[in-house]
ROSE-4610 file (N, C-alpha, C; in Angstrom, 1 decimal, always signed):
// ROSE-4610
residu = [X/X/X/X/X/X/X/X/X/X/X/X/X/X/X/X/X/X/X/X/X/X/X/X/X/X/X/X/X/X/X/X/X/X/X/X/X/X/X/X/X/X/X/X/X/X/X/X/X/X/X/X/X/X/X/X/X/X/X/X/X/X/X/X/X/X/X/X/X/X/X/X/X/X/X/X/X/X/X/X/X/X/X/X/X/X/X/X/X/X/X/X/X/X/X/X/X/X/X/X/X/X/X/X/X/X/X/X/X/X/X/X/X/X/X/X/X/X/X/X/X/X/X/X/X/X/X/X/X/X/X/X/X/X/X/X/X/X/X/X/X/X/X/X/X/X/X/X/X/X/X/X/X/X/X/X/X/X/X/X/X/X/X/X/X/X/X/X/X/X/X/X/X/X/X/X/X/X/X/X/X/X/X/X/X/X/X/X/X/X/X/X/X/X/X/X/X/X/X/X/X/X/X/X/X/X/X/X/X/X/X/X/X/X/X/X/X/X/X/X/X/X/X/X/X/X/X/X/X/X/X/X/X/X/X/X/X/X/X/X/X/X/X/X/X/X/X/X/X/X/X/X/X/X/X/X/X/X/X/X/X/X/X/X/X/X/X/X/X/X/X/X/X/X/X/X/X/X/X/X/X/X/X/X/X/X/X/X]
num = [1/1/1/2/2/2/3/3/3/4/4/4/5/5/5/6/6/6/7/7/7/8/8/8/9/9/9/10/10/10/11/11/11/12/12/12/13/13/13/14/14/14/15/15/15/16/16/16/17/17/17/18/18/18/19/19/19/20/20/20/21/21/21/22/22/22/23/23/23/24/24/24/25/25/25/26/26/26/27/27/27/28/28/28/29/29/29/30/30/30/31/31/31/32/32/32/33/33/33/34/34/34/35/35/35/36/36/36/37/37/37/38/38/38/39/39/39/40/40/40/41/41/41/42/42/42/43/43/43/44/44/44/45/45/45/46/46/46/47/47/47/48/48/48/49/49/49/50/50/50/51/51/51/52/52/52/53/53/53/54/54/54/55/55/55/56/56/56/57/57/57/58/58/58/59/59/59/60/60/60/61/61/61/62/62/62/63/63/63/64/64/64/65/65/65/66/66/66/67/67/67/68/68/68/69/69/69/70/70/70/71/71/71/72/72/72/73/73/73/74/74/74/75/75/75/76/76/76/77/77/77/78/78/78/79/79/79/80/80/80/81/81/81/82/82/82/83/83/83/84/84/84/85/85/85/86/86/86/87/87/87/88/88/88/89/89/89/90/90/90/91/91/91/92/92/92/93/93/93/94/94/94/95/95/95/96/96/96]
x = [-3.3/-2.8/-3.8/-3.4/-4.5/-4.5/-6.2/-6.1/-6.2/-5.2/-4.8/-6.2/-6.5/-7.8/-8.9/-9.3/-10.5/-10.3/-9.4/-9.6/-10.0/-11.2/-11.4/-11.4/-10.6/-10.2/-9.5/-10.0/-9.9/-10.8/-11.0/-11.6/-11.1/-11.8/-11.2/-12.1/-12.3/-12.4/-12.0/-12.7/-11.8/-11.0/-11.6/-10.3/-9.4/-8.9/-8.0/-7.1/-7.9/-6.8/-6.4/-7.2/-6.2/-5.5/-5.0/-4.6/-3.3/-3.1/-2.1/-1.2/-1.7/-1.8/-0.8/-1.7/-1.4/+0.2/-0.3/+0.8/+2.6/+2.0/+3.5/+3.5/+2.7/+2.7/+2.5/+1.9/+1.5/+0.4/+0.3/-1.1/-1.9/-2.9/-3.6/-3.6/-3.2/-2.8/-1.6/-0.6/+0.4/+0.7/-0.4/-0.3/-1.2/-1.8/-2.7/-1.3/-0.5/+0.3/+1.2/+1.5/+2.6/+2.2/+0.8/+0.1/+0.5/+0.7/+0.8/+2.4/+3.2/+4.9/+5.9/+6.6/+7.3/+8.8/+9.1/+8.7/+7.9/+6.7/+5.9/+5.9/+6.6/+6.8/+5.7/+5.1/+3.6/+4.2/+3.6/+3.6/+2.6/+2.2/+0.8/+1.2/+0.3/+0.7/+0.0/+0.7/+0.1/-0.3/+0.4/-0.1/-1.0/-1.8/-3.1/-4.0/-3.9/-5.0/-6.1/-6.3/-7.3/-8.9/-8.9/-10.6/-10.7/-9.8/-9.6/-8.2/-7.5/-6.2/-5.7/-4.7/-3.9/-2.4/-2.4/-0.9/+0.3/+1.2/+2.5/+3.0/+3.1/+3.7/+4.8/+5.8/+6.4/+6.8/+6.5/+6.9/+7.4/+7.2/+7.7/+6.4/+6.4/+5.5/+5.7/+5.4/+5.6/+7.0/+7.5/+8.0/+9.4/+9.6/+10.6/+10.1/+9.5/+9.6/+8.8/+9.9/+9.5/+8.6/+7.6/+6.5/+6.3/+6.0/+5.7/+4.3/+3.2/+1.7/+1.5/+0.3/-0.6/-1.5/-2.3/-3.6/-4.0/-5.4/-6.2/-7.3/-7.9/-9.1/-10.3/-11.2/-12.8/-13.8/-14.9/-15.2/-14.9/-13.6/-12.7/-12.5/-11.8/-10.9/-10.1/-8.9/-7.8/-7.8/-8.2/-8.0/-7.1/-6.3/-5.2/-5.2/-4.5/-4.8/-3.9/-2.3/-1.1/-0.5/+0.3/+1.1/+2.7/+3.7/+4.6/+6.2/+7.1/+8.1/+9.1/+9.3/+10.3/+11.2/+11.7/+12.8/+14.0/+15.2/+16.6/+16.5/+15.7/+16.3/+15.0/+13.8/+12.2/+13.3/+14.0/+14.8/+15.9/+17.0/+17.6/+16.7/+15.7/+14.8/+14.6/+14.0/+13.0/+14.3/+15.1/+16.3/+17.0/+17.0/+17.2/+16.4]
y = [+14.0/+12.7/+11.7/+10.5/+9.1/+9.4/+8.8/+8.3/+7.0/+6.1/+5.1/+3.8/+5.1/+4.8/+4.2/+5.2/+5.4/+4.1/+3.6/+2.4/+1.5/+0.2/-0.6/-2.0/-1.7/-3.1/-2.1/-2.9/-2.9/-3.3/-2.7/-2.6/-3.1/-4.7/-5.3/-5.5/-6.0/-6.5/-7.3/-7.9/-8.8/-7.9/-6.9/-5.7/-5.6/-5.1/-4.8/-5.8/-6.8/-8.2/-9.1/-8.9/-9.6/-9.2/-8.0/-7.2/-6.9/-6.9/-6.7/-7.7/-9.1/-10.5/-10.7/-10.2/-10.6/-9.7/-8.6/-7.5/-8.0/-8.0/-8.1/-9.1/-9.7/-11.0/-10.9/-9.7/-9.5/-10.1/-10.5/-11.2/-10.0/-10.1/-9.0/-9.5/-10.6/-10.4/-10.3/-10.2/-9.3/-7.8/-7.2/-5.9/-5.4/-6.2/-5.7/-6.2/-7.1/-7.3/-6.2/-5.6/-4.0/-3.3/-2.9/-2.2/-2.5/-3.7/-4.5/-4.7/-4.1/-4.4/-3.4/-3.1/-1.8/-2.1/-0.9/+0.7/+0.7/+1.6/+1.8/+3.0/+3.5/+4.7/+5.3/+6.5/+6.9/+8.0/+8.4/+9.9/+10.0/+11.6/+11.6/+11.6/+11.5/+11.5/+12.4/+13.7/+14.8/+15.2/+14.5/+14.7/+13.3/+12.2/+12.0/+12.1/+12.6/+13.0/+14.6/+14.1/+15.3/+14.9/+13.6/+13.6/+13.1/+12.2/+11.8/+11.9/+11.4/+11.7/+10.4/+10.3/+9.0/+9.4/+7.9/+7.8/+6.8/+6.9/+5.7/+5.2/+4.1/+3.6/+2.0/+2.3/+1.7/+0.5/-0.9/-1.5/-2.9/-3.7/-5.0/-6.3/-7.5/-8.4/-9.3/-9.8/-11.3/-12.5/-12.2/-12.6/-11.6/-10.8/-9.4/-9.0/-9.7/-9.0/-7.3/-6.6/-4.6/-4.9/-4.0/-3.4/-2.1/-1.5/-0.2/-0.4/+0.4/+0.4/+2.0/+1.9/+3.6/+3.0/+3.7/+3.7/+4.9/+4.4/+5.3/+5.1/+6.2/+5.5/+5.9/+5.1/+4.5/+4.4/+5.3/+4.5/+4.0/+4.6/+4.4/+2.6/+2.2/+1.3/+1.1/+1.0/+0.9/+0.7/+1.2/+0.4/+0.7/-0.9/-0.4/-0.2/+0.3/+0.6/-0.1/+0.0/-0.7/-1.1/-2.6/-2.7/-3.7/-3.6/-4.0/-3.8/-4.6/-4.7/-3.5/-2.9/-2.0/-1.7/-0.8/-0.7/-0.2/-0.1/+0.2/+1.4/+2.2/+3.5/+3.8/+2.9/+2.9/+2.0/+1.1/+0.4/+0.5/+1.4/+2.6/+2.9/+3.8/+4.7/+4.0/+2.9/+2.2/+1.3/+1.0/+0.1/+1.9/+2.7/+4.0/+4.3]
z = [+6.9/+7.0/+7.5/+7.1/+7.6/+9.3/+9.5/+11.1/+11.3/+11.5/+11.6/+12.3/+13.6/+14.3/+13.8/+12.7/+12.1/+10.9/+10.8/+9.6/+10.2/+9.3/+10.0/+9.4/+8.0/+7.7/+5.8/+4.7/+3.6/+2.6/+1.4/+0.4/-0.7/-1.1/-2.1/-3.2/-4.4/-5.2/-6.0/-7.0/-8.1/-8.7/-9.3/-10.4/-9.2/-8.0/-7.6/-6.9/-6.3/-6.2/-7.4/-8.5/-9.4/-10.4/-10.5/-10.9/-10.2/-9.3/-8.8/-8.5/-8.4/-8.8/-10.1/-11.3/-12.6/-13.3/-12.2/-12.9/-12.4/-10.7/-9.8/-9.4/-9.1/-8.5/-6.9/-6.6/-5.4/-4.5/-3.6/-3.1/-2.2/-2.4/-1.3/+0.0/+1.1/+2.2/+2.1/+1.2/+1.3/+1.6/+0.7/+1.0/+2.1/+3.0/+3.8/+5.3/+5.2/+6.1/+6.5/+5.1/+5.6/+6.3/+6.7/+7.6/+9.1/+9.1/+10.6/+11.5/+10.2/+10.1/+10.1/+11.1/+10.9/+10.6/+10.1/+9.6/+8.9/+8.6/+7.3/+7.3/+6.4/+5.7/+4.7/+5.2/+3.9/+3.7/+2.6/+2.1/+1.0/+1.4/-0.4/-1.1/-2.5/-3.5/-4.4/-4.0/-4.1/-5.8/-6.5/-8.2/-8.6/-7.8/-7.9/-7.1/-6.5/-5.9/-5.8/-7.3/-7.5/-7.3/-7.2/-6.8/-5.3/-4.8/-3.6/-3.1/-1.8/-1.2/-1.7/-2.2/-2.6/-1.5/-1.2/-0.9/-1.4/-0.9/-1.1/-0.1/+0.0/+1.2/+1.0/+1.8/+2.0/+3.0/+2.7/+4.1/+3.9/+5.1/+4.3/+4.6/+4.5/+4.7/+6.0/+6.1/+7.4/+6.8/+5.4/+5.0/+4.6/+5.0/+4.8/+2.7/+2.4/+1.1/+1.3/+0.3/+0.5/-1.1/-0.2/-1.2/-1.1/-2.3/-2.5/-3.0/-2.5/-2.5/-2.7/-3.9/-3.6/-3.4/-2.3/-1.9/-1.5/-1.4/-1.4/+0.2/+0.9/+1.9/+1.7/+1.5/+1.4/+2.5/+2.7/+3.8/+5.0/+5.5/+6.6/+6.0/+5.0/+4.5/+3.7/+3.4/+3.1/+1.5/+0.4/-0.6/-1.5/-1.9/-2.0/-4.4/-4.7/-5.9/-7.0/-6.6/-7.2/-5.6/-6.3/-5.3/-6.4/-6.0/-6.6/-5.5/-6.1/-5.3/-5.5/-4.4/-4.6/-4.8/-5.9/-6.4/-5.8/-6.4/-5.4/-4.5/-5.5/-4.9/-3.2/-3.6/-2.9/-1.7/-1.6/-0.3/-0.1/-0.7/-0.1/+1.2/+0.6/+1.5/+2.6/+2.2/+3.6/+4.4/+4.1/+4.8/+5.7/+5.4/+6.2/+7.4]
């Protein structure tokens, strides 16, 4: 599992902030705010992660909107890979 410790920020770029931008309409200090906001619910994502550990995570913003994120860690930072709003059954989960 992640050590929470050992991260020391995030890993961005233009392909991955605007992309997630164009797709969901997500902002990257959105998805970097779930980190900061509880509940955040992770789990692996154990069928991609065959070259590195991918995860999923669940949380909400400074604004209550729920995001569902996979990411991945770099370098001890955060990068995040998809992010998009979560669906009924993903806030079922996280409203539990």
């Amino acid at each position: 599992m992640i050590k929470f410790s050992k991260i020391i920020g995030f890993d961005w770029d233009n392909g991955n902030i605007l992309k997630n931008w164009d797709k969901h309409k997500v902002k990257y200090k959105e998805c970097e705010e779930i980190f900061f906001n509880k509940p955040l619910i992770i789990a692996n994502d154990k069928s991609h992660s065959n070259i590195e550990n991918r995860y999923h995570v669940l949380g909400k913003t400074s604004q209550n909107r729920f995001l569902f994120l996979s990411f991945t860690v770099r370098k001890n930072k955060i990068r995040v890979i998809s992010a998009r709003n979560m669906n009924k059954k993903e806030s079922k989960i996280y409203v539990k």
